[in-house]
C-alpha positions in Angstrom: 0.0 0.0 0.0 1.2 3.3 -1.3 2.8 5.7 1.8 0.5 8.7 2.6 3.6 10.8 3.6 4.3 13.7 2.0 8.1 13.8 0.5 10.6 16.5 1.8 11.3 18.9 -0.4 15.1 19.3 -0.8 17.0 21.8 1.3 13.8 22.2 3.3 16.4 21.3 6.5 17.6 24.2 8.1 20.0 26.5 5.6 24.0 25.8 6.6 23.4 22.3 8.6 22.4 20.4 5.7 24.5 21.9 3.0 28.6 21.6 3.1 29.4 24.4 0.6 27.2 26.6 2.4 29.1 25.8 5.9 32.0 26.4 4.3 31.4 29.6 2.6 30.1 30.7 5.6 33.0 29.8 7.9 35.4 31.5 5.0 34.0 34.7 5.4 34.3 34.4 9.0 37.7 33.5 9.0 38.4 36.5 6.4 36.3 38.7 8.2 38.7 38.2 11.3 42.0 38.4 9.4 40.5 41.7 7.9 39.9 42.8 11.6 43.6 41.9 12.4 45.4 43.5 9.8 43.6 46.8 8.8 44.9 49.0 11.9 48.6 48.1 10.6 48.1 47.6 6.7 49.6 51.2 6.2 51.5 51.5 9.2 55.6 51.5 8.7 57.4 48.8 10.3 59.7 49.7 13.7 62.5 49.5 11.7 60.8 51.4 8.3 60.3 54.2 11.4 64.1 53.8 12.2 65.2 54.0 8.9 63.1 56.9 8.0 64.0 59.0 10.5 67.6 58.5 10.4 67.5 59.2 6.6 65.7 62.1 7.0 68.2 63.6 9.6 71.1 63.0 6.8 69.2 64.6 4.9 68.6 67.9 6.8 72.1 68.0 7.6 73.3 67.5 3.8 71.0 70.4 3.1 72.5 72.7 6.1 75.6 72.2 4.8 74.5 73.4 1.2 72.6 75.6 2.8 76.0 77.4 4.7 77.8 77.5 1.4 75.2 79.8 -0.3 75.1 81.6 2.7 78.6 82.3 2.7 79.0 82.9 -1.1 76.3 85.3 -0.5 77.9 87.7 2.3 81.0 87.4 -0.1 79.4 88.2 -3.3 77.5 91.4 -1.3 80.6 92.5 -0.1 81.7 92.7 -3.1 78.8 94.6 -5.0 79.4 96.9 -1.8 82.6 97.9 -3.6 82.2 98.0 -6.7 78.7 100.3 -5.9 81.2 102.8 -4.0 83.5 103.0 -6.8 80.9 103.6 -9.1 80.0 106.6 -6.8 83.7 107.9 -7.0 84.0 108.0 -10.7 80.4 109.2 -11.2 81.9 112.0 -8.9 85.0 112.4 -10.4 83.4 112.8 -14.2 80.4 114.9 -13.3 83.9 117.3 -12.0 85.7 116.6 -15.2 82.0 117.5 -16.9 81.9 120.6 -15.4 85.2 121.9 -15.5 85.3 121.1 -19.5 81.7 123.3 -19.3 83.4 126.0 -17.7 86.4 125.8 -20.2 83.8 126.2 -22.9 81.8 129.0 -21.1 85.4 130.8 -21.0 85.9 130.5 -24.6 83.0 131.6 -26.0 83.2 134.5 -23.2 86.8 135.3 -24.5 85.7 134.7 -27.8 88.4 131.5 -28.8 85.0 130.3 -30.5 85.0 132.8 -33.2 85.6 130.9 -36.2 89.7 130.9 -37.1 89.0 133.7 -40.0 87.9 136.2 -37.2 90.8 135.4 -34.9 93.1 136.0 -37.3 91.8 139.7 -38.3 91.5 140.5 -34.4 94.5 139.6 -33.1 97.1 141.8 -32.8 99.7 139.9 -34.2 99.7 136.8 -35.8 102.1 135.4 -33.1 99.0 135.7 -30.8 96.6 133.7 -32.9 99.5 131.2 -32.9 100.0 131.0 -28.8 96.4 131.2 -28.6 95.6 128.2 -30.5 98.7 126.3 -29.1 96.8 126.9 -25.3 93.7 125.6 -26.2 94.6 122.8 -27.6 96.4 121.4 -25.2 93.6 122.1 -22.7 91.1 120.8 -24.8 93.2 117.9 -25.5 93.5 117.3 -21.6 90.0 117.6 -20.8 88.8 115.5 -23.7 90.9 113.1 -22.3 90.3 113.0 -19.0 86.7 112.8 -19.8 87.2 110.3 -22.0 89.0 107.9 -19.5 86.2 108.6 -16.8 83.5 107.3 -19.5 85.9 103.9 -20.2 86.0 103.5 -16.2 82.7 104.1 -15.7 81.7 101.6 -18.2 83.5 99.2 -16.9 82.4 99.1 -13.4 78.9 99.5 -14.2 79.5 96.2 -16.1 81.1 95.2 -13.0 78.4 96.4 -10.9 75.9 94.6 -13.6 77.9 91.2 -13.4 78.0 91.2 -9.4 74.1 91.9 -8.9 73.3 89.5 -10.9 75.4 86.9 -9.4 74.0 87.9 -6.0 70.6 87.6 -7.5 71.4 84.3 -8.5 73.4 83.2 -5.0 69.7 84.6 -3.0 67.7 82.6 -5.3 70.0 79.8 -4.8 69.8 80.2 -0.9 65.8 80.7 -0.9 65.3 76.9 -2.7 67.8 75.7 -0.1 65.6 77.4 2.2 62.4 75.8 1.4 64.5 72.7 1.1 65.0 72.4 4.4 61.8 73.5 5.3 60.5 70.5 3.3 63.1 68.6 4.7 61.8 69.9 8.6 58.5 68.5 7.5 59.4 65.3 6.9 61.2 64.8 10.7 58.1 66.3 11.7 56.1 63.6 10.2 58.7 60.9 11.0 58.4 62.1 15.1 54.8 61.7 14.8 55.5 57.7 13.6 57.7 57.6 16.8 55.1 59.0 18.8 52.4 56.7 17.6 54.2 54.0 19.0 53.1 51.5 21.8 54.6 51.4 24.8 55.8 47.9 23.5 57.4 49.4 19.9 59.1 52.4 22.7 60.7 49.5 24.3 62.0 47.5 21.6 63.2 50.6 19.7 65.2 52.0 22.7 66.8 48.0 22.8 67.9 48.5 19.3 69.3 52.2 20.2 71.2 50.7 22.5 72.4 47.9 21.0 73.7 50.3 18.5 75.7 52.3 21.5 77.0 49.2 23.0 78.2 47.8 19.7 79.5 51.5 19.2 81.3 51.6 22.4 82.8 48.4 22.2 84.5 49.7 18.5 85.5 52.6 20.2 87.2 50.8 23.0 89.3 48.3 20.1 90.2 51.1 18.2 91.4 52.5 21.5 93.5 49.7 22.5 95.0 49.7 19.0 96.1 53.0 18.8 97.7 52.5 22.3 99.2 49.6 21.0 100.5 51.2 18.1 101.9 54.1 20.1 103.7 51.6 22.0 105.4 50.1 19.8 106.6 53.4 17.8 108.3 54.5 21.7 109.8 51.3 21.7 111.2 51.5 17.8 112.5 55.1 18.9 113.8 54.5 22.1 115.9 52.0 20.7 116.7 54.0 17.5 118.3 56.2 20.7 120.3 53.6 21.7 121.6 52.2 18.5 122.2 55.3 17.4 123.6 56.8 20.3 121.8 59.6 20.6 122.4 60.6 16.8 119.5 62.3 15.4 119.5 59.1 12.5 116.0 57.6 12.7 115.1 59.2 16.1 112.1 60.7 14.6 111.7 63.3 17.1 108.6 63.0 18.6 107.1 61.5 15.3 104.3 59.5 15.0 102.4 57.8 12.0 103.5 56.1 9.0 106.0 58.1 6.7 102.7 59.1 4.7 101.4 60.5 7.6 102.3 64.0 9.4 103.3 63.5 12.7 101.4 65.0 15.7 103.7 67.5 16.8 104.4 69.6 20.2 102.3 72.7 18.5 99.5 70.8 16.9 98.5 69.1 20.6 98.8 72.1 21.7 96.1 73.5 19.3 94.2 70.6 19.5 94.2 70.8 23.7 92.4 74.3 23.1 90.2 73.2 20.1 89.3 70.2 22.7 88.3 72.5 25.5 86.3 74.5 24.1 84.1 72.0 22.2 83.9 70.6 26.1 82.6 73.4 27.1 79.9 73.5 24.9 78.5 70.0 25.5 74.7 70.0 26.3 74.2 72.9 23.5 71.5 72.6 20.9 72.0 71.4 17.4 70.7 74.6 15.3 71.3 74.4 11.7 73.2 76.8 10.2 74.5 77.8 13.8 77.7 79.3 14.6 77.5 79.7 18.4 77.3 80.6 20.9 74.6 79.5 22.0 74.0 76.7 19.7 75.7 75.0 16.5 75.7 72.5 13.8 78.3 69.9 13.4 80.6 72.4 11.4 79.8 75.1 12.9 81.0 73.8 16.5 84.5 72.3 14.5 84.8 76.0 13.3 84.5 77.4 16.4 86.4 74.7 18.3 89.8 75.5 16.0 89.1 79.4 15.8 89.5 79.2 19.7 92.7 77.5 18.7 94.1 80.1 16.5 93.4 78.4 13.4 91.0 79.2 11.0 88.6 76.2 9.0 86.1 77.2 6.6 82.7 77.1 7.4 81.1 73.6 5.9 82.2 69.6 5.7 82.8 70.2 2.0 85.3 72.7 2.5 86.8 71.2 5.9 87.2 68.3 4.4 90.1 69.5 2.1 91.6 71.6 5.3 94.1 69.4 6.6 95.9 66.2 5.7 94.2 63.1 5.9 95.7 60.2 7.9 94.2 56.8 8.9 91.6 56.0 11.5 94.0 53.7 13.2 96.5 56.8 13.4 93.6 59.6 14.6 95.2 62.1 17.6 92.9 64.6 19.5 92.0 67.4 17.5 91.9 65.7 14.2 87.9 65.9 12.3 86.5 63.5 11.9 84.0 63.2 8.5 81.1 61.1 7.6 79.2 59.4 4.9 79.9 59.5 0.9 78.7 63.3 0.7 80.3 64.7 3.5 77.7 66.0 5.5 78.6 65.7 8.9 81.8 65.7 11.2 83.1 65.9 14.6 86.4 66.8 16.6 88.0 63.5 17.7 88.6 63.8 21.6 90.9 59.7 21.3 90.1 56.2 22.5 87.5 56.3 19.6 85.8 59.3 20.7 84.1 61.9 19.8 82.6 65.6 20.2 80.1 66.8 18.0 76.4 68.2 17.3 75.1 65.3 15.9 71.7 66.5 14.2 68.0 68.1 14.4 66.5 67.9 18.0 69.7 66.7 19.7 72.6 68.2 21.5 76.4 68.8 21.3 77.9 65.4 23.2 80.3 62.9 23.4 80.1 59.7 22.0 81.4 57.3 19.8 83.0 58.0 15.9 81.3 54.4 15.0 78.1 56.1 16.6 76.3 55.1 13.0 78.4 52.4 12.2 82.1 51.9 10.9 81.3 52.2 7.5 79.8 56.1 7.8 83.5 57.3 8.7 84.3 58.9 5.9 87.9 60.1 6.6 90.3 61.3 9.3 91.7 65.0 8.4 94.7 66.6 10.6 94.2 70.9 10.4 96.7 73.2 11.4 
């Protein structure tokens, strides 16, 4: 006998029990859901070490623009100077021809007063003897000949100094247009760390941590290259007093091979008496201004940048550096880290953009950059391969 049940429509079960690709689906998009939960707050956010790198960057890079910065600046006040002269000795010889001007007027007033204008027929018949006309004429040439040429030499010079003048305003034109991009370079620049110390700030208490653990790993590291280089260059000194304390002996007392107070290779120059000396006041005062603010484009006293406190430093030493890296660079001789003495700068990276006054055992004084302060520390403070070079002034 036939069933009176009525059959089940399919998928009349309740939707997502009965069905497997429906359970699945559904458990996909709650599993994507919850990975999409996860990762949105960081899928633009910069990794700890992208925040590192950016900042660090970005402090090269304000420095390598203060640098190009104090170069324009410099070229500048130079170039200034100089249109301050040559605008004063356009003065002078505009003076000095407006006299010639008007003493060749006055000669021509007198003349026609005196009547040496008359035409030569005239002359002739009023004279009273033709020796006259002859001594006449003979006078007024040659002080006609004297004017005209004095007035001609003031019109050469003043053409020439108002193409002078010409030349040197437009250079300075082109210097304080140059220094205005470098301005708003570095205000673009400014932005940027502003930007990068708002990533710091965002960070968790958790990022703080782990980015002061780096920071300091990068000190300790730094410290303990300091510290080699250190006991090598007191290893080294040691055995250059041994090599010329027995150069004494064997040589008794002859000044063959004593070196006198020498130190360094035969390429490099020795670290004399006079040039400590230097160095010890060049030393002191960069001490002295430890726990000053980094400014760029600073001089002192109150603050500096990094050449502006070597600048300083050696002008308290008697000896005068030029005012950026590129140009301190090229102010001395440049000897070997291994063979750095107190006193000696200090450059780093490939452009040249920073530099400090070595201080020995692998240390340092400088203004490092932006929003820090003149201290000690070591020359591998951003790793041995930013030392650029080692240059001895004086």
């Amino acid at each position: 006998m036939a069933s009176h049940r009525k059959s089940r429509t399919p998928g009349a079960r309740v939707a997502g029990i009965r069905t497997p690709a429906l359970a699945t689906a559904a458990l996909t998009s709650v599993a994507l859901l919850s990975q999409t939960a996860d990762a949105a707050p960081g899928d633009d956010r910069p990794s700890l070490e992208e925040v590192e790198k950016k900042v660090g960057d970005l402090y090269r890079q304000a420095e390598s623009a203060t640098e190009k910065y104090n170069a324009a600046k410099e070229k500048t006040t130079k170039q200034r100077k100089q249109v301050d002269t040559l605008l004063d000795d356009v003065a002078q010889r505009t003076q000095k021809l407006n006299e010639a001007r008007a003493e060749l007027g006055s000669y021509a007033a007198a003349q026609y007063r005196t009547g040496a204008g008359m035409p030569d027929t005239a002359t002739f018949l009023l004279a009273q003897t033709p020796q006259d006309v002859f001594d006449q004429r003979q006078v007024l040439d040659r002080m006609t000949g004297r004017q005209k040429a004095a007035v001609d030499d003031y019109v050469i010079q003043q053409t020439e100094t108002m193409k002078k003048r010409q030349e040197a305003t437009e250079s300075l034109r082109t210097l304080t247009e140059t220094q205005g991009d470098l301005k708003t370079a570095k205000a673009t620049v400014q932005k940027k760390l502003a930007d990068a110390r708002e990533l710091l700030s965002e960070l968790t208490a958790e990022e703080k941590a782990r980015l002061a653990a780096i920071e300091k790993r990068k000190q300790q590291e730094a410290a303990r290259k300091a510290a080699e280089l250190a006991r090598q260059q007191a290893a080294q000194e040691q055995a250059e007093q041994q090599e010329r304390e027995e150069a004494a002996q064997q040589g008794g007392g002859s000044s063959e091979g004593s070196g006198s107070g020498s130190t360094g290779s035969a390429d490099t120059p020795p670290a004399d008496s006079s040039y400590a000396a230097k160095a010890e006041k060049a030393l002191a005062f960069a001490r002295a201004q430890i726990g000053k603010p980094y400014v760029w484009g600073a001089t002192g006293p109150g603050s500096y940048d990094c050449s502006g406190l070597t600048q300083a430093a050696w002008k308290a030493a008697g000896v005068s550096l030029p005012r950026t890296t590129y140009d301190q660079v090229d102010a001395g001789t440049t000897v070997p880290v291994s063979q750095a003495q107190p006193g000696d700068l200090v450059f780093f990276y490939d452009d040249v953009t920073h530099v400090g006054l070595y201080v020995g055992n692998g240390m340092m004084i400088h203004a490092p950059k932006p929003g820090a302060y003149v201290r000690e520390e070591s020359v591998y403070y951003d790793g041995e391969s930013a030392i650029h070079s080692i240059v001895r002034p004086a």
